[in-house]
C-alpha positions in Angstrom: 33.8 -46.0 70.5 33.1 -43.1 72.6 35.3 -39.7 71.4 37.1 -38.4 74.1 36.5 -34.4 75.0 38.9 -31.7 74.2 40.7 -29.9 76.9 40.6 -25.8 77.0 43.8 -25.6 76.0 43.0 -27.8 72.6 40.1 -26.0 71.6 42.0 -22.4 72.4 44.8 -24.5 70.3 42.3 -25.8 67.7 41.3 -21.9 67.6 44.3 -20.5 66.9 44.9 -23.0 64.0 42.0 -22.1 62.3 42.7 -18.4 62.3 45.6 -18.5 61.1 44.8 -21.3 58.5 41.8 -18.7 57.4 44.4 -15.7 57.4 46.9 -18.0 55.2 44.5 -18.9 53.0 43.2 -15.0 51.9 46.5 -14.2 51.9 47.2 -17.0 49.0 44.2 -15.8 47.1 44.8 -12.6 47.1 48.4 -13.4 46.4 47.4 -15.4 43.0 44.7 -13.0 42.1 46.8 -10.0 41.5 44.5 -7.2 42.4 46.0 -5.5 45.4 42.2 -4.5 46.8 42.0 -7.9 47.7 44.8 -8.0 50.3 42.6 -5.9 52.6 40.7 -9.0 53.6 43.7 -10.8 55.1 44.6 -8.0 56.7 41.7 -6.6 58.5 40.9 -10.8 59.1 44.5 -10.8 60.6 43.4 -7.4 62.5 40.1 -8.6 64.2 41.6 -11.8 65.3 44.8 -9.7 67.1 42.2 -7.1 68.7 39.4 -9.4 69.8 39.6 -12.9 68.7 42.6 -12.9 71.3 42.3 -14.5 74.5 44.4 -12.4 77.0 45.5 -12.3 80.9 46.1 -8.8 82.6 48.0 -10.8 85.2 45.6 -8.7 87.7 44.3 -11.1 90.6 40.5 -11.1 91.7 39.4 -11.1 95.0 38.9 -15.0 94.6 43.0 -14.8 93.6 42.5 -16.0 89.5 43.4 -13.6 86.9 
């Protein structure tokens, strides 16, 4: 049986998922560990993923008319 390939749009999908699954899961360990230094790694995780983990459209067309 031959797996089928994902689409963009389930591996941008799958993507997203595991960010936030990895964001969730510092957040619980730090959250049971009760040392407030640790909460720094779920935020600056949450904080690279917003700034550059992001995929984003300006909206602005190219010459060959995509975004």
């Amino acid at each position: 049986m031959m797996a089928r390939r994902l689409t963009k749009a389930e591996k941008r999908s799958n993507a997203i998922l595991i960010w936030w699954a990895a964001v969730i899961v510092l957040a619980v360990s730090a959250w049971k560990s009760d040392r407030p230094e640790l909460w720094i790694l779920p935020l600056l995780t949450w904080a690279y993923y917003e700034l550059c983990a992001v995929p984003t459209l300006c909206g602005v067309e190219t010459s060959r008319g995509f975004p």
